[in-house]
One Martini backbone bead per residue (centre of mass of N, CA, C, O) as a GRO file, in nm:
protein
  316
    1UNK     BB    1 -19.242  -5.141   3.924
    2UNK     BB    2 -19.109  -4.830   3.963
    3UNK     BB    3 -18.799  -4.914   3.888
    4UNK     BB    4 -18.592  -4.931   3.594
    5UNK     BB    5 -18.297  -5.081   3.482
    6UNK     BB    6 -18.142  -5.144   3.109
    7UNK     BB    7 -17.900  -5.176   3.034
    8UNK     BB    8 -17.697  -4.937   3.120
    9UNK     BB    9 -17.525  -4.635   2.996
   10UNK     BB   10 -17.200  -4.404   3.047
   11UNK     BB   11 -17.045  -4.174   2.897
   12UNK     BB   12 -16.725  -3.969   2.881
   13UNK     BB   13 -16.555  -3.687   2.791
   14UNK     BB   14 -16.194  -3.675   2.822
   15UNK     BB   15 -15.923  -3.424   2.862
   16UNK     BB   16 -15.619  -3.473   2.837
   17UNK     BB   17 -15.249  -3.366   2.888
   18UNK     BB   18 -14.996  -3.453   2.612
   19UNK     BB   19 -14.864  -3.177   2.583
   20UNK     BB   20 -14.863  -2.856   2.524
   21UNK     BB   21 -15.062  -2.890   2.262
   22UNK     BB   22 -15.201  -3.135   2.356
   23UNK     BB   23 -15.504  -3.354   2.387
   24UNK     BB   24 -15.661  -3.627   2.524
   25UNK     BB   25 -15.855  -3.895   2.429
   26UNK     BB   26 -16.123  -3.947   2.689
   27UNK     BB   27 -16.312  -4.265   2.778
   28UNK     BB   28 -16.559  -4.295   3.006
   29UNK     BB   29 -16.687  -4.542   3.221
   30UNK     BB   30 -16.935  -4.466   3.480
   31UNK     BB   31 -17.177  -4.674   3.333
   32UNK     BB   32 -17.195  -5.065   3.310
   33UNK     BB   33 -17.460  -5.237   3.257
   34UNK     BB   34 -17.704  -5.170   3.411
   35UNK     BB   35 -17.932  -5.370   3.611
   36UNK     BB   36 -18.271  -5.253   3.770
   37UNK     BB   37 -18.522  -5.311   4.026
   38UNK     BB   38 -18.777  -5.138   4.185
   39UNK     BB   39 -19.028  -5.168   4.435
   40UNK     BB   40 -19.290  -5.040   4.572
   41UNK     BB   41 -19.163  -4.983   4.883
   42UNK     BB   42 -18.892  -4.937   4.915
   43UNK     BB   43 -18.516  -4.957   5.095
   44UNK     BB   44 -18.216  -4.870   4.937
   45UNK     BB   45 -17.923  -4.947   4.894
   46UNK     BB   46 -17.650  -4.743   4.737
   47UNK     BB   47 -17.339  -4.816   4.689
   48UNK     BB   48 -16.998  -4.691   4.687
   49UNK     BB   49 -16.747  -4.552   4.605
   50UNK     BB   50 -16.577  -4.329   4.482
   51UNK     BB   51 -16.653  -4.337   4.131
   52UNK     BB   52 -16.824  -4.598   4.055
   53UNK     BB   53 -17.187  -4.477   3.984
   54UNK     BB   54 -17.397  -4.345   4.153
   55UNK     BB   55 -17.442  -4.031   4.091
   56UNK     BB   56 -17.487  -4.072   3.786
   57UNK     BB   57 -17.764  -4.280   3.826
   58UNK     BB   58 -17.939  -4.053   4.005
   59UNK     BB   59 -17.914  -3.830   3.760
   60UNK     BB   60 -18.081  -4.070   3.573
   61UNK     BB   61 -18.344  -4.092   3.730
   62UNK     BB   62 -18.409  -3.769   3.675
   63UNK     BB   63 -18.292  -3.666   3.393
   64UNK     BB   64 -18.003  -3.471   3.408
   65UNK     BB   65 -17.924  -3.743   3.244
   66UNK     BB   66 -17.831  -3.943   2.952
   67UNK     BB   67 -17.808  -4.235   2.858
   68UNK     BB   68 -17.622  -4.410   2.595
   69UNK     BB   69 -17.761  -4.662   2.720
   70UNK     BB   70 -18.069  -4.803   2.716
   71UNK     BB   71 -18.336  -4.822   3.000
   72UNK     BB   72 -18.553  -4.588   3.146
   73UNK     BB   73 -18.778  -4.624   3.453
   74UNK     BB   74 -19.005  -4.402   3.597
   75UNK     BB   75 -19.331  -4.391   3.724
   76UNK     BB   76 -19.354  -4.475   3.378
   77UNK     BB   77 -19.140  -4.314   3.304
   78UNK     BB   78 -18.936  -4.105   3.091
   79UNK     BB   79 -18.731  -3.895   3.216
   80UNK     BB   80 -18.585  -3.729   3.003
   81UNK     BB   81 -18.912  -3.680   2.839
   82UNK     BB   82 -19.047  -3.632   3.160
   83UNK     BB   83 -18.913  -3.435   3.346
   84UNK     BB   84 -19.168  -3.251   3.505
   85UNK     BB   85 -19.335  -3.506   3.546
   86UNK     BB   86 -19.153  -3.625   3.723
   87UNK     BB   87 -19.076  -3.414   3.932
   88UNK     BB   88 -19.381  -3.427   4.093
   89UNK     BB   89 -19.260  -3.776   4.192
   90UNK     BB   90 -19.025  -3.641   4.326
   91UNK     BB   91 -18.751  -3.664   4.545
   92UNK     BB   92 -18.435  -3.484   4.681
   93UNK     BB   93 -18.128  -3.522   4.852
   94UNK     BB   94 -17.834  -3.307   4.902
   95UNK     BB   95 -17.596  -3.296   5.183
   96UNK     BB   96 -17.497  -3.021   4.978
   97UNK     BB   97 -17.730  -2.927   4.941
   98UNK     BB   98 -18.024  -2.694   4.843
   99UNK     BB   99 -18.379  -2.589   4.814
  100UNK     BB  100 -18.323  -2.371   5.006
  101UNK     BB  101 -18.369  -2.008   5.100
  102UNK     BB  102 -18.162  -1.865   5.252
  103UNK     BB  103 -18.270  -1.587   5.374
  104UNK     BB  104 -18.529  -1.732   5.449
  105UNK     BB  105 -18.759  -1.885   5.626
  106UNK     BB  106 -18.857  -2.187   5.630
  107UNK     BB  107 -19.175  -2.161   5.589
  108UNK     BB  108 -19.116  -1.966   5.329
  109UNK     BB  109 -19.020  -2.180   5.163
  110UNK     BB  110 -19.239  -2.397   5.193
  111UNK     BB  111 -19.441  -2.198   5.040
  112UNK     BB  112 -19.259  -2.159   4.743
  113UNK     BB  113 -19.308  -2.471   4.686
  114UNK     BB  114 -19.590  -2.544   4.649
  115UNK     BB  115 -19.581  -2.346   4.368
  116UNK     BB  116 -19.344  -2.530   4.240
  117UNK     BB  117 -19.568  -2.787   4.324
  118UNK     BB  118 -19.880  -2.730   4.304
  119UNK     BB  119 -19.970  -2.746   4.580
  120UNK     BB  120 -20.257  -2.759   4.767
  121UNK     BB  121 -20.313  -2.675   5.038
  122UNK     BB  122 -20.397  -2.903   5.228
  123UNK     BB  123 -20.193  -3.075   5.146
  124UNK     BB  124 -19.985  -2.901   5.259
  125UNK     BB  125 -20.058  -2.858   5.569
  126UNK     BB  126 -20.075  -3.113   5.628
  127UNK     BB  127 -19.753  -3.196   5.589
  128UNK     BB  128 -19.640  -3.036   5.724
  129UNK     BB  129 -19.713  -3.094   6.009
  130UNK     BB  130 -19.632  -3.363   6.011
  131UNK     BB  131 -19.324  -3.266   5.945
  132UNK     BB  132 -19.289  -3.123   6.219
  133UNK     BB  133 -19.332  -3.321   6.438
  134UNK     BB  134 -19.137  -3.530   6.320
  135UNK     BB  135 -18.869  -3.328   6.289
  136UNK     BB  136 -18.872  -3.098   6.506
  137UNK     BB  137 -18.938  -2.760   6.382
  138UNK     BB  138 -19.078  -2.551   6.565
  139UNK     BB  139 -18.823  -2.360   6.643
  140UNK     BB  140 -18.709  -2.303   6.331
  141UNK     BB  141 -18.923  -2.180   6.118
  142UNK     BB  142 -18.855  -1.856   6.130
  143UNK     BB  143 -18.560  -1.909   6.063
  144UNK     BB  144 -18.306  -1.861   5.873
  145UNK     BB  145 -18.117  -2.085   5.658
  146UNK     BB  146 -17.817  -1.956   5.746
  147UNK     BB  147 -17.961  -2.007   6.097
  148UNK     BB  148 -17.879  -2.306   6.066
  149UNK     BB  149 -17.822  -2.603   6.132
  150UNK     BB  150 -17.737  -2.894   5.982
  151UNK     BB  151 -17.972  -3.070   6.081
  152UNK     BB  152 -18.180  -2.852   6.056
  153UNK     BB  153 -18.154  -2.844   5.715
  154UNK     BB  154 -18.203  -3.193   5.698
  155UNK     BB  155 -18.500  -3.146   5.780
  156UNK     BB  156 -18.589  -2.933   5.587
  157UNK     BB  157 -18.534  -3.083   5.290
  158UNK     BB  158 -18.688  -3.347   5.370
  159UNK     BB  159 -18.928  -3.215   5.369
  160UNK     BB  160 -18.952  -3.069   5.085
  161UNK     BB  161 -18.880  -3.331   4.949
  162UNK     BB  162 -19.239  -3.413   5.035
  163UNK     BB  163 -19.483  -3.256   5.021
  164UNK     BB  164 -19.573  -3.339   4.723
  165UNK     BB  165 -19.611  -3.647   4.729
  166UNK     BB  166 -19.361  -3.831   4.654
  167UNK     BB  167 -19.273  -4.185   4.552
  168UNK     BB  168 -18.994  -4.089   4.546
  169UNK     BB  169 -18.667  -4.105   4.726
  170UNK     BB  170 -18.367  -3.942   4.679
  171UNK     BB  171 -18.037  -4.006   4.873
  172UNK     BB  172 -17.716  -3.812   4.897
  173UNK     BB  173 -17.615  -3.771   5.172
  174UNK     BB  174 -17.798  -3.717   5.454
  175UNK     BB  175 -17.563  -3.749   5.721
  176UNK     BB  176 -17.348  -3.565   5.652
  177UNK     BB  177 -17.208  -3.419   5.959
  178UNK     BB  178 -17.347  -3.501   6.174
  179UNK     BB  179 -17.497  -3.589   6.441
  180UNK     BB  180 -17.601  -3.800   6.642
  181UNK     BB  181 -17.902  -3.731   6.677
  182UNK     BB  182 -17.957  -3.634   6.413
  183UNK     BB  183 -17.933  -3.924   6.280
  184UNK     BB  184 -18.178  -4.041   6.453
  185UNK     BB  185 -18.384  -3.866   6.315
  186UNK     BB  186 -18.349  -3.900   6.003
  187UNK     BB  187 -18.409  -4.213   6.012
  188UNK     BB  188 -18.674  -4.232   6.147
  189UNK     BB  189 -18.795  -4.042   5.965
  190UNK     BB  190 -18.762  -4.250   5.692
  191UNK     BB  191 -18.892  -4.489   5.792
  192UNK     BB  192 -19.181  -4.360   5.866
  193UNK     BB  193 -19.255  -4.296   5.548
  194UNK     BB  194 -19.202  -4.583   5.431
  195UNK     BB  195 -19.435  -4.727   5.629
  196UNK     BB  196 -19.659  -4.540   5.598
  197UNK     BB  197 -19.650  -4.424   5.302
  198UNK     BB  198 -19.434  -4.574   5.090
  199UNK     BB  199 -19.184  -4.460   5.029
  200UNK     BB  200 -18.946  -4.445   4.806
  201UNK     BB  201 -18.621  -4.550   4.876
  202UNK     BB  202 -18.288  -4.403   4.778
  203UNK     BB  203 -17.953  -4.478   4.913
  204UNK     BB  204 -17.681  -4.298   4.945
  205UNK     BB  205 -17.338  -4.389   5.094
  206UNK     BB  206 -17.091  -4.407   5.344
  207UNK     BB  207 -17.280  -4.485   5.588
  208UNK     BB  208 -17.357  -4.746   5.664
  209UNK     BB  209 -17.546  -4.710   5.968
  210UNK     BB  210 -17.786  -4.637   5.742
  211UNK     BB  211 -17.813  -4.917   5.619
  212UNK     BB  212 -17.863  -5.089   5.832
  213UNK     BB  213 -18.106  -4.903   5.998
  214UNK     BB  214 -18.285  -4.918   5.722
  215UNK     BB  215 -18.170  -5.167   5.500
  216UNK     BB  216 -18.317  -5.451   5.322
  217UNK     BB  217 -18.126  -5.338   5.079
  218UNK     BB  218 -17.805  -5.397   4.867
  219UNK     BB  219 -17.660  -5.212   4.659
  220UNK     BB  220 -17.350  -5.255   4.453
  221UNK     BB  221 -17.073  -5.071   4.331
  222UNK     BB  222 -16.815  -5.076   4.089
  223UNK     BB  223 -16.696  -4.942   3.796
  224UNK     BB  224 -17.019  -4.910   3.732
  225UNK     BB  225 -17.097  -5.202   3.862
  226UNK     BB  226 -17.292  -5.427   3.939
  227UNK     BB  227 -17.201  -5.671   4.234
  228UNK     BB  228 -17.412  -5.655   4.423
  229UNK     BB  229 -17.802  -5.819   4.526
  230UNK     BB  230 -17.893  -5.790   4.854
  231UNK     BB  231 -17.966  -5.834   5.157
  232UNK     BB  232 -17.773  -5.820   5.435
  233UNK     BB  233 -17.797  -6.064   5.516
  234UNK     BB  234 -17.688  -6.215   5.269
  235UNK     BB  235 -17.427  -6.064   5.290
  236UNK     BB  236 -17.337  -6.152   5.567
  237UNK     BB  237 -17.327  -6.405   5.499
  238UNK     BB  238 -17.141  -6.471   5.231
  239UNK     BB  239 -16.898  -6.270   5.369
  240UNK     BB  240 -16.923  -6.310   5.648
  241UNK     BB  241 -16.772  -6.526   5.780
  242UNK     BB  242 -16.682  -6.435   6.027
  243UNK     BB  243 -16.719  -6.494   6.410
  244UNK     BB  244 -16.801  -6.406   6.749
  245UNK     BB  245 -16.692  -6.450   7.064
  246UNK     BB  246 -16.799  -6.335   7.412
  247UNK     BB  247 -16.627  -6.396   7.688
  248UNK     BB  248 -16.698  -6.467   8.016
  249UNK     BB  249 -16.557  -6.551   8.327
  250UNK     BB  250 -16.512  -6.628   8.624
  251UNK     BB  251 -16.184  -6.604   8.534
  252UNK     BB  252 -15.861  -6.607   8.477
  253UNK     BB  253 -15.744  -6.741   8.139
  254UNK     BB  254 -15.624  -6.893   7.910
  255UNK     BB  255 -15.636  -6.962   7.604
  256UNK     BB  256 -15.876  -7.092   7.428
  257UNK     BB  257 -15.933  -7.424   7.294
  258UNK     BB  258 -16.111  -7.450   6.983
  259UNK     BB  259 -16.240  -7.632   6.771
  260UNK     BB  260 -16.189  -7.413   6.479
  261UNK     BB  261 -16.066  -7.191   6.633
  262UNK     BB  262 -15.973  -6.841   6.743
  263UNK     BB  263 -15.818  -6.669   7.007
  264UNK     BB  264 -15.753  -6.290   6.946
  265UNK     BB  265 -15.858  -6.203   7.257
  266UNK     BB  266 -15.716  -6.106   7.592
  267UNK     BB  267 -15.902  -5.959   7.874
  268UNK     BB  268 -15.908  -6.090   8.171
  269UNK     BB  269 -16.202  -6.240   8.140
  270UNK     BB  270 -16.190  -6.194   7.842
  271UNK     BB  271 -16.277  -6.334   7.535
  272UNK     BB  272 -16.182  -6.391   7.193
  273UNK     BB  273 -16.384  -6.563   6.954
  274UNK     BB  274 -16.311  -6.726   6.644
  275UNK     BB  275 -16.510  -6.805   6.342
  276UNK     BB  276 -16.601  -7.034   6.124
  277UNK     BB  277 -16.926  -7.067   5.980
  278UNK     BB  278 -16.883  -7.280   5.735
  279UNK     BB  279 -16.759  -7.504   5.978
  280UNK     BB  280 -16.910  -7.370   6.218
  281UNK     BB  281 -17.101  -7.353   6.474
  282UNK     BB  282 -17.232  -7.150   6.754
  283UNK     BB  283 -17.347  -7.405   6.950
  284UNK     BB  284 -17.048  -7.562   6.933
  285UNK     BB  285 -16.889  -7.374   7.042
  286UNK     BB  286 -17.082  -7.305   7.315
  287UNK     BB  287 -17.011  -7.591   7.422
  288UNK     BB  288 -16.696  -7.571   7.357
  289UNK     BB  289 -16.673  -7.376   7.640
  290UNK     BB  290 -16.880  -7.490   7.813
  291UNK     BB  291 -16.628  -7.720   7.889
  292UNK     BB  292 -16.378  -7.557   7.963
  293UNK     BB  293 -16.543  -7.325   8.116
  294UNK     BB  294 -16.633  -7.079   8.315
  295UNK     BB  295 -16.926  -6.912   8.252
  296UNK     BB  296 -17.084  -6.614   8.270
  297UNK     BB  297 -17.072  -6.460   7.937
  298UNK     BB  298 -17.210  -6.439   7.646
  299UNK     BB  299 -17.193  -6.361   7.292
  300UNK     BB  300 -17.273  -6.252   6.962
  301UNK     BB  301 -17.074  -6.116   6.684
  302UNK     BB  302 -17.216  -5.972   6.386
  303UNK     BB  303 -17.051  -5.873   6.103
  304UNK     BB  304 -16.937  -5.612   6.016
  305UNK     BB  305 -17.051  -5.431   5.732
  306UNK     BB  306 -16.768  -5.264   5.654
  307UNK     BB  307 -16.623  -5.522   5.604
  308UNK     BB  308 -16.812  -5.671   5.410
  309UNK     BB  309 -16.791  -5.438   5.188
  310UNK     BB  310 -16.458  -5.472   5.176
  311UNK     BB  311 -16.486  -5.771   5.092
  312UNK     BB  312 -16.649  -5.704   4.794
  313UNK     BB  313 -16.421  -5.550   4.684
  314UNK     BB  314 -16.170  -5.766   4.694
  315UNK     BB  315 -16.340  -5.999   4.532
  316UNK     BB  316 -16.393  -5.804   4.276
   0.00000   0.00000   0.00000
């Protein structure tokens, strides 16, 4: 495994106002006994809501902060105690800060980063090439940095955080504000290193649709706790308990009748069938829809990620 937290724990001193001349000591406990191992070459998410212990949890593993108790180990090191040598081995990308010098040129950081992880010209010139293409910023390379648009800095961003070939890669809200089009293309950028590089990446969000078409694991966190780890496919298994089907009818027709289910929606010839599926098979419903009614085309609709880690929170 690249990286391992075992029972992690962080605790913060905040002082309250208590009365005019008082203020009262309190213990924040922000990660409470996180234990987890992500092994080399993985993709996953790290969710839960504001203060749960994402950013936490990722400053700790950068070395940034240290844990009150516990033992993390990155990329064979402890952070905390080799942290200049551990920077040379990550990449870390905050989708509200930037690690570009705002008014030069994109070339010219990515030119003054070499120097600062000591990357030999070769290796720094290759990956240039390479994440210039893949990132399509050919047009905006001379462009001073405080005169990209926000895609375009955060594709600026994700190359500066990856020339030096490190091993791992934190993302914090990486999509944030983007538009459709950059969002799409910082995706395929991110499958891309991860499989083609092997590049262990860690991905904070709360845009889910970054999580589905990305990550193959999902690990989720509230007050601290690690609450769920597992593929997403498991976890809407487990949570999206219900399922719909989308049926097309040859004509308009009341509200259909099926076993175990509930039609939950009639639009004109469309109706949306709900079903529990731990109750009844989508075989077995969609088996007794076309035995009720002349059907032209039906869909099953696969439970939103974002219903399910709201059910997630729920439940926990």
């Amino acid at each position: 495994m690249i990286i391992s937290l075992e029972h992690v724990t962080k605790e913060f001193v905040l002082y309250k106002r208590a009365g005019r001349l008082r203020r009262e000591r309190l213990q924040v406990r922000a990660v409470d006994d996180v234990s987890l191992s992500v092994d080399a070459g993985e993709l996953i998410g790290y969710i839960g809501p504001n203060g749960a212990g994402k950013s936490t949890t990722i400053k700790m593993l950068t070395g940034i902060l240290v844990p009150s108790s516990g033992s993390i180990t990155v990329a064979g090191v402890d952070p905390q105690r080799r942290r200049v040598e551990l920077a040379r081995r990550i990449g870390v990308v905050f989708g509200q800060r930037t690690q570009l010098w705002w008014d030069l040129p994109l070339r010219d950081s990515f030119e003054l980063l070499r120097h600062v992880y000591r990357v030999d010209a070769v290796t720094h010139a290759r990956n240039l090439a390479s994440f210039i293409e893949l990132l399509d910023m050919g047009s905006f390379l001379d462009t001073p940095v405080r005169q990209l648009s926000l895609g375009q800095r955060m594709r600026g961003d994700l190359c500066a955080a990856l020339l030096h070939d490190p091993a791992i890669l934190y993302l914090d809200e990486p999509t944030i504000g983007l538009d459709v089009v950059s969002k799409s293309r910082v995706r395929e950028f991110l499958a891309s290193i991860n499989a083609s590089r092997g590049v262990t990446v860690v991905l904070t969000t709360h845009d889910l649709s970054d999580v589905e078409r990305l990550c193959s694991r999902l690990v989720v966190i509230d007050h601290g706790r690690v609450i769920h780890d597992g593929t997403v496919a498991e976890i809407k298994s487990r949570f999206g308990e219900y399922r719909t089907i989308v049926v097309d009818l040859e004509e308009e027709a009341p509200p259909l009748v099926v076993p175990g289910c509930e039609t939950v929606r009639v639009d004109g010839v469309r109706q949306w069938v709900r079903f529990r599926g731990a109750d009844v098979s989508a075989a077995s419903v969609v088996a007794a829809i076309a035995e009720s009614a002349r059907v032209r085309d039906l869909t099953i609709e696969e439970p939103d990620i974002e219903d399910v880690v709201t059910r997630i929170y729920t439940d926990t």
